[in-house]
C-alpha positions as CSV (number, residue, x, y, z in Angstrom):
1,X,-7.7,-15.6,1.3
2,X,-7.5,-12.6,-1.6
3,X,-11.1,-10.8,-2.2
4,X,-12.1,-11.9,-5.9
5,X,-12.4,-8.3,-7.2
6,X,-13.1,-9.2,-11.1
7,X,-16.5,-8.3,-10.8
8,X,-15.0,-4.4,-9.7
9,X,-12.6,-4.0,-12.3
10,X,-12.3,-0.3,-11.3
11,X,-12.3,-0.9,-7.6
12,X,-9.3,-3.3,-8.4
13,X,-7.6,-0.3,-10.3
14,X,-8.7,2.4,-7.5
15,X,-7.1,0.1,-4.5
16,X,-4.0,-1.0,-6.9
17,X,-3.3,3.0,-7.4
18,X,-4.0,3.9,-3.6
19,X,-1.4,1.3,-2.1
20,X,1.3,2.5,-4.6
21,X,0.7,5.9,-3.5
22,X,0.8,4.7,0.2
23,X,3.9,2.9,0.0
24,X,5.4,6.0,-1.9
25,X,4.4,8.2,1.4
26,X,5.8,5.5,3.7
27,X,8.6,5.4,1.8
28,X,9.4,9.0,1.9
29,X,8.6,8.8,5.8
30,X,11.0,6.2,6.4
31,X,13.6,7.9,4.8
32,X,12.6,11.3,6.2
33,X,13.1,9.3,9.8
34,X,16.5,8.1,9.0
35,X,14.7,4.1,8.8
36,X,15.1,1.8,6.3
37,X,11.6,1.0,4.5
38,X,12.6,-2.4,4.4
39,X,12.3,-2.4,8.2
40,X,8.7,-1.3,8.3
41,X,6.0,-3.7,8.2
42,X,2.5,-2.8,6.4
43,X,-0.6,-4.5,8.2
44,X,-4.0,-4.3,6.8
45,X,-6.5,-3.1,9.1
46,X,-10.0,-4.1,8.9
């Protein structure tokens, strides 16, 4: 179930902008490894 975040419109931007800039770094990781991005899986944490 996604979080309504409408009431947060900057939250919504602030999160948006921080998992773009995670998946940039994991991306530059993977390929730093030798790994294929597509290989790695992303699991939220809570």
């Amino acid at each position: 179930m996604a979080a309504d975040l409408s009431a947060y419109p900057d939250r919504e931007s602030e999160l948006t902008h921080a998992l773009a800039a995670m998946r940039s770094r994991l991306a530059a990781a993977a390929e730093a490894a030798g790994r294929n991005v597509g290989e790695i899986e992303l699991l939220p944490i809570t």
